[in-house]
C-alpha positions in Angstrom: 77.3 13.8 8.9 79.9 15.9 9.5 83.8 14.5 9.6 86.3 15.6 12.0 89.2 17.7 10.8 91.9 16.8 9.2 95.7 17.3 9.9 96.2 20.2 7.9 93.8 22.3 10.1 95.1 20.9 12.9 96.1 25.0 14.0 93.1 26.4 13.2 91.6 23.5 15.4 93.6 24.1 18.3 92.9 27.6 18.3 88.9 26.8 18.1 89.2 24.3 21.0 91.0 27.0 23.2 88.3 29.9 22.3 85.3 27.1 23.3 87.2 26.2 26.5 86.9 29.4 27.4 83.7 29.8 26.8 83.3 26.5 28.4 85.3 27.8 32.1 83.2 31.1 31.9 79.5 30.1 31.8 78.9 26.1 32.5 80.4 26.3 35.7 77.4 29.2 36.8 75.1 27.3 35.0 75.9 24.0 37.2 75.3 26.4 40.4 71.9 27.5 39.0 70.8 23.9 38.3 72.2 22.3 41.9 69.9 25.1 43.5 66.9 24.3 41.3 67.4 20.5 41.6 67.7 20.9 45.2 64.8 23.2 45.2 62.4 20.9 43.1 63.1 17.2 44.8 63.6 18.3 48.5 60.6 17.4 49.0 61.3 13.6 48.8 63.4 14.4 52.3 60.4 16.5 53.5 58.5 13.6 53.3 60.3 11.1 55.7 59.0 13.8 58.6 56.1 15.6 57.0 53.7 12.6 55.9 53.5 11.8 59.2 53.0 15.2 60.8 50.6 15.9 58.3 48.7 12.7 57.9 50.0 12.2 54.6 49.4 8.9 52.2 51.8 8.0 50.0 49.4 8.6 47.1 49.1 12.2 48.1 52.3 12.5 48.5 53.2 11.1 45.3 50.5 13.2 43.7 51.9 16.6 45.4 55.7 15.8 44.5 54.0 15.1 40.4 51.8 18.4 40.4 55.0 20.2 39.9 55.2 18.9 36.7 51.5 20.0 35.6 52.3 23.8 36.2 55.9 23.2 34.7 54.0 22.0 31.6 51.2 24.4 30.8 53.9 27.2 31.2 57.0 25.9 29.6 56.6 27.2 25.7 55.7 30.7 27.1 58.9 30.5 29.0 60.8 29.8 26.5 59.5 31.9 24.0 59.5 35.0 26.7 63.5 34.2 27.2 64.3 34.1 23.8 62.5 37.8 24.0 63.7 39.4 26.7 67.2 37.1 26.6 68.6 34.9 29.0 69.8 37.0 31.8 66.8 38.9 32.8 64.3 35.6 32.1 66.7 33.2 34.4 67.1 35.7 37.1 63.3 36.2 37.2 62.9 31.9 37.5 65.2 31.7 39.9 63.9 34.6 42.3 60.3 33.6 41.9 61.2 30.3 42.9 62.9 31.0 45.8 59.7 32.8 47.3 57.5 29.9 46.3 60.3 27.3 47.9 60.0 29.4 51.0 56.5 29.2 51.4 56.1 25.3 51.9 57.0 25.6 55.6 53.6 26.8 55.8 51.8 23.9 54.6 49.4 22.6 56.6 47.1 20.3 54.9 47.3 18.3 51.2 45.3 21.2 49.4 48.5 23.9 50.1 50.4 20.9 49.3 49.3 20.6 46.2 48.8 24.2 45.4 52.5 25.2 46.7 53.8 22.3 44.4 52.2 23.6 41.5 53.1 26.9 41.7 56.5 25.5 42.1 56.5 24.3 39.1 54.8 27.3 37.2 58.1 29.4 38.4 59.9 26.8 37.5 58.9 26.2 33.9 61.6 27.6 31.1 64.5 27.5 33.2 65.6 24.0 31.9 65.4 24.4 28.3 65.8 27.5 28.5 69.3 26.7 29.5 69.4 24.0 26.7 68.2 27.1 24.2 71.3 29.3 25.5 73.8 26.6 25.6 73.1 26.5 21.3 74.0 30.3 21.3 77.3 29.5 22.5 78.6 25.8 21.4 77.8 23.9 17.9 76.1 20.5 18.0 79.3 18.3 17.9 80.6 20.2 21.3 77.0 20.0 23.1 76.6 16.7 24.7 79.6 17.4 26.5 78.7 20.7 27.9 75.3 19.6 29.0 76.3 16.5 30.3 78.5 18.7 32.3 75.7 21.0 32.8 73.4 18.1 34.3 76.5 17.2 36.5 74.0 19.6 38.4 71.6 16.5 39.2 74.1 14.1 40.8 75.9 16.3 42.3 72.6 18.2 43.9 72.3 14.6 45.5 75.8 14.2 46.5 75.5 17.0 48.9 71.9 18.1 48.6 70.8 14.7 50.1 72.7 14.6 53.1 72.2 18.1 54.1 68.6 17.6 53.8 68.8 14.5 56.4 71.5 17.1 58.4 68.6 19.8 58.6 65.8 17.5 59.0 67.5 16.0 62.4 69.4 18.9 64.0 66.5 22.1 63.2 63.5 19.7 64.5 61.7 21.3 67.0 63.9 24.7 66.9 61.8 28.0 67.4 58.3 25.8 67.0 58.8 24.3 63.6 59.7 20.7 62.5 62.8 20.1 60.1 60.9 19.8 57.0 60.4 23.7 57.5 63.3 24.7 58.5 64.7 22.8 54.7 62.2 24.4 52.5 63.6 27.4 54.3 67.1 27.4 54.3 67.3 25.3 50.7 65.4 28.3 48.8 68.1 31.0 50.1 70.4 30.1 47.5 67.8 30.6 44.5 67.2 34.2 45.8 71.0 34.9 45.8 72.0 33.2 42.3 69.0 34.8 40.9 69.7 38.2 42.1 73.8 37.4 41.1 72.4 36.1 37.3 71.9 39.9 36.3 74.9 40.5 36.7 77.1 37.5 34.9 75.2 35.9 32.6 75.2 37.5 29.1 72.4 37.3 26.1 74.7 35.9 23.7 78.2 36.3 22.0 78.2 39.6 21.0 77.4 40.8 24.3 80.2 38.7 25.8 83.1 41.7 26.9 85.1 39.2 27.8 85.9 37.7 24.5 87.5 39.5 21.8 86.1 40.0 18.4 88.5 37.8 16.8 87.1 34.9 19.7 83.1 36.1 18.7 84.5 35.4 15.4 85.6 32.0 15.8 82.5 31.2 17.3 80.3 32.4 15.6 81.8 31.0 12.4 81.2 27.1 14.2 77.5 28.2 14.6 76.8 29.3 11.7 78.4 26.2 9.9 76.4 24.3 12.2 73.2 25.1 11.3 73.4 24.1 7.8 72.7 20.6 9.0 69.6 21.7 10.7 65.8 21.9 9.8 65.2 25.8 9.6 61.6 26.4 10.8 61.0 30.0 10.5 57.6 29.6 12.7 57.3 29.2 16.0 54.1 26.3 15.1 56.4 24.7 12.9 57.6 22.8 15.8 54.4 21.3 16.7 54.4 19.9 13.0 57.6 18.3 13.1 56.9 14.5 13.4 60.7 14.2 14.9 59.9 16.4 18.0 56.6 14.5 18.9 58.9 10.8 19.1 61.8 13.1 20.7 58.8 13.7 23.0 58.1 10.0 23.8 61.6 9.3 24.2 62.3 11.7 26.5 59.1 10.7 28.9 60.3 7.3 28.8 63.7 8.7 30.4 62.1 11.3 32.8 59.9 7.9 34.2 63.1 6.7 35.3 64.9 10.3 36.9 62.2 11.3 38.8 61.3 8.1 40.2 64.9 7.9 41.5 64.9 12.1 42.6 61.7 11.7 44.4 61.7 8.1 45.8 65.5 7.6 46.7 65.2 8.2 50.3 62.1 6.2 50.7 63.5 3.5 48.8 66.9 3.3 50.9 64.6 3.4 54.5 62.3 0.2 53.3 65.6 -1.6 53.6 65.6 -0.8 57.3 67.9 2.2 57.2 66.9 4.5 60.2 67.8 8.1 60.9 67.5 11.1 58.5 71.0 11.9 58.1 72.2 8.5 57.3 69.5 8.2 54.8 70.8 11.2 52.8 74.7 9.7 53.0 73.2 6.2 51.4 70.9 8.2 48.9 74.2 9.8 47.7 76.1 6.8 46.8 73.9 6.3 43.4 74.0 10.1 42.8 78.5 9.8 42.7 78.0 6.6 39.7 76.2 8.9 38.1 78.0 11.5 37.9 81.2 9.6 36.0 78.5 7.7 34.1 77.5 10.6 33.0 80.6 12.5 32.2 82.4 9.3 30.3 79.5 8.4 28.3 79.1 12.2 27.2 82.8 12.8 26.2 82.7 9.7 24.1 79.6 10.7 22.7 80.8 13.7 21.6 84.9 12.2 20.9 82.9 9.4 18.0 79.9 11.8 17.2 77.7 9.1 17.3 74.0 9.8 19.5 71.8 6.7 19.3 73.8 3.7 20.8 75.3 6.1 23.7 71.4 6.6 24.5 70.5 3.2 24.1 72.8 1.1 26.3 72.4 4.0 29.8 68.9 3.3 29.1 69.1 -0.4 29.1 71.6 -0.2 31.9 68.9 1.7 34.1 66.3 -0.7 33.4 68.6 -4.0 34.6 69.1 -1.5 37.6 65.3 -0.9 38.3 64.9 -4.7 37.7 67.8 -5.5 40.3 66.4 -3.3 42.6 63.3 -4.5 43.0 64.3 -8.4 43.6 67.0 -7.4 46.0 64.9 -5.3 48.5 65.6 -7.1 51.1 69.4 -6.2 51.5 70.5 -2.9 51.5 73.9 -3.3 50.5 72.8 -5.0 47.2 70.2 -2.4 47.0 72.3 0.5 46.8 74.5 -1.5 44.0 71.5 -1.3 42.0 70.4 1.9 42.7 73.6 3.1 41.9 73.6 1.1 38.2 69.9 2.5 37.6 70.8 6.0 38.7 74.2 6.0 36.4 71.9 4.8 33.5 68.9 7.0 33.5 70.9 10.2 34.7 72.7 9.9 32.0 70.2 9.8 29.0 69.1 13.2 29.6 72.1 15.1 29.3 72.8 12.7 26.0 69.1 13.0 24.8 69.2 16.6 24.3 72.4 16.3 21.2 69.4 14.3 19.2 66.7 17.3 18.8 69.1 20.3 18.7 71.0 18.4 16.5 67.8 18.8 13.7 66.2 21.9 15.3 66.7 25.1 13.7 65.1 29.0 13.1 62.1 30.3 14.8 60.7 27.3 16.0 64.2 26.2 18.2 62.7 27.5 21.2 59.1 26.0 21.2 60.8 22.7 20.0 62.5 22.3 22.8 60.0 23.7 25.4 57.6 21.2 23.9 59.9 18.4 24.2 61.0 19.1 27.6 57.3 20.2 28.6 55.6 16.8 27.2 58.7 14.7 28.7 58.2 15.9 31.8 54.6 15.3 32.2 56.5 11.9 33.4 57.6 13.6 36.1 53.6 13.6 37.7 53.6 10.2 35.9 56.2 8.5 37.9 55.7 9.4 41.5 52.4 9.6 41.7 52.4 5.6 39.8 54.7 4.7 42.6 52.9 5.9 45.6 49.6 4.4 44.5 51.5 1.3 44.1 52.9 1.0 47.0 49.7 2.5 49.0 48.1 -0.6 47.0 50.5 -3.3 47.1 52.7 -2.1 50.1 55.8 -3.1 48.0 57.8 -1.1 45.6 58.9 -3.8 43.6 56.1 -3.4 41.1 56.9 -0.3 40.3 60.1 -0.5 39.7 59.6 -3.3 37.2 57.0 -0.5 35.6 60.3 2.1 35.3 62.4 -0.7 33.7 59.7 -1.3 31.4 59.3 2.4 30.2 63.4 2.5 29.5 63.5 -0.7 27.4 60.5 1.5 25.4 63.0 4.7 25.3 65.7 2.8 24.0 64.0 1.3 21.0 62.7 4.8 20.2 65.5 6.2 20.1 66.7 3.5 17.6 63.7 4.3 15.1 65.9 7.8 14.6 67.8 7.9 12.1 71.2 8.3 12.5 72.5 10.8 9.4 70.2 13.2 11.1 71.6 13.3 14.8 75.1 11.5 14.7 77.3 14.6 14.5 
């Protein structure tokens, strides 16, 4: 484990922290932007759905089962992503994400039936696939381990923050374009919502850079200083120098399970908000997506405050362990006080500020240990196999609820799979990731 500095470099220190908030003001704040336009992109649907179920004639199981498919084409194409962005770097691979997309975003207004449904959702998440850890991959070129939970809890600031104002602009466009030039709202939003992927796309070719030594604006004294953190950095870490090393590692397969467990718990919350906060007799599209933002704003100081002191005490595992737990009381909550929406969205809002903030948290465990070659498909596989919870989770709750007509049951289900995440991540062990 590493130990912070003492007083004596207390210059040299100060110096580093100014070069990394730099680094910090330059890149995560464009990063946030392209992660608020792919959340937005990838759980509109959820808003699509309180108009386009009944246009279409839509169960909730096929919806549930349309909103998951994402996650199949994300996962059969994630390590090839990865792998192609750590070959043709950063800036050309995310512009291409983004752009390709947008188009595919675009397209859903012409859905007609559950077959383009499920194939528009799919593709979705083939274009999709990479950009995530991808992101996670490029933020290790720039910031060492103990400076990393931070920065990508900042960087997943994206997700609440995509619900803040995603949510209610959905329910804004859903109401006022209904019925304008021939098409329902639901178009018009996968319309209008996968503009801004075209134009961050096109604008990531020209900002983002590869990595530090094609940064112009740093000095080299500032490439230096960074590169000097990374490179004592990786001394902690398992150096695989193949890319199917990765698939060997025991570590990455229970980073695996413990990141499924988590996902169970976001995408349940990303896909299902809105339906969740109508069954307690909400009405009206707009005033859904102002409710379905109040558990999106706990998250995002949950979030922050658990990742600065994560990062502040260098310690992983317990500031994993109790967001988890405090999602699963939330879920729990949630489904015995249905009835009221008030006390509802007070456990909404504890499950959302739980399991929205694992994920940022989760990712300081595996690049804390992943090194070389394999960094890449490590993370690809993690992300890849954790999100296979993301066809997991909706589609459990829609059958569910087609089957029980409650979504009480399911809930209890979520809580269940964070109370499993937490006592995985507890069978790490903590010399290895605690830095």
């Amino acid at each position: 484990m590493s130990l912070p500095r003492v007083a004596t470099d207390a210059p040299e220190l100060a110096h580093e922290n100014a070069v990394f908030r730099k680094v910090t003001k330059r890149i995560v704040p464009f990063l946030i932007l392209c992660y608020v336009v792919s959340y937005l992109d990838r759980v509109n649907v959820g808003f699509a759905k309180l108009q386009m179920s009944d246009d279409l004639g839509f169960s909730e199981a096929a919806y549930g089962l349309g909103a998951g498919l994402f996650f199949i084409g994300y996962f059969l194409f994630e390590v090839p992503s990865n792998l192609m962005l750590q070959r043709v770097g950063a800036r050309t691979w995310i512009a291409r994400i983004m752009i390709s997309w947008g188009v595919v975003s675009a397209a859903f207004v012409f859905v007609t039936n559950e077959s383009t449904f499920y194939v528009l959702r799919f593709l979705l998440g083939a274009a999709e696939a990479g950009f995530y850890p991808g992101v996670i991959l490029y933020c290790t070129y720039w910031f060492p381990s103990h400076r990393r939970a931070r920065v990508i809890a900042m960087f997943m600031s994206a997700i609440p923050v995509a619900g803040i104002f995603g949510n209610p602009l959905s329910g804004w466009i859903l109401d006022t374009f209904d019925g304008v030039s021939g098409w329902q709202g639901w178009q018009w939003m996968f319309l209008l919502e996968a503009v801004p992927a075209l134009m961050v796309g096109v604008a990531t070719l020209f900002y983002l850079d590869n990595g530090v030594r094609d940064a112009k604006w740093l000095s080299d004294e500032e490439k230096n200083v960074i590169e000097r953190a990374l490179a004592e950095d990786t001394k902690h870490q398992t150096v695989h120098g193949k890319v199917w090393d990765a698939f060997r590692e025991p570590k990455v397969w229970l980073m695996s399970l413990i990141y499924f467990c988590f996902i169970m718990g976001q995408y349940a919350l990303t896909f299902w908000l809105p339906t969740f906060v109508e069954s307690t007799g909400i009405k009206g599209n707009l005033a859904i997506g102002v409710l379905s933002a109040i558990p999106f704003l706990a998250a995002l100081v949950a979030m922050n405050l658990f990742g600065r002191s994560a990062d502040k005490r260098r310690e992983r595992r317990w500031h994993l362990v109790v967001p988890s737990l405090m999602g699963a009381v939330g879920f729990s909550l949630a489904a015995s006080w249905s009835g009221s929406t008030v006390l509802s969205l007070i456990a909404l809002s504890f499950a959302a500020a739980g399991v929205l903030t694992c994920a940022p948290l989760f990712w300081s465990l595996p690049t804390a240990f992943l090194g070389g070659a394999a960094a890449a498909a490590g993370l690809a596989v993690i992300n890849s196999v954790g999100n296979l919870a993301g066809f997991v989770s909706p589609y459990m709750i829609g059958a569910l609820k087609d089957a029980t007509g409650s979504t009480s049951i399911p809930m209890y289900v979520l809580a269940l799979s964070l109370v499993v995440g937490a006592a995985a991540v507890l069978a790490t062990k903590k010399d290895v990731v605690n830095r």
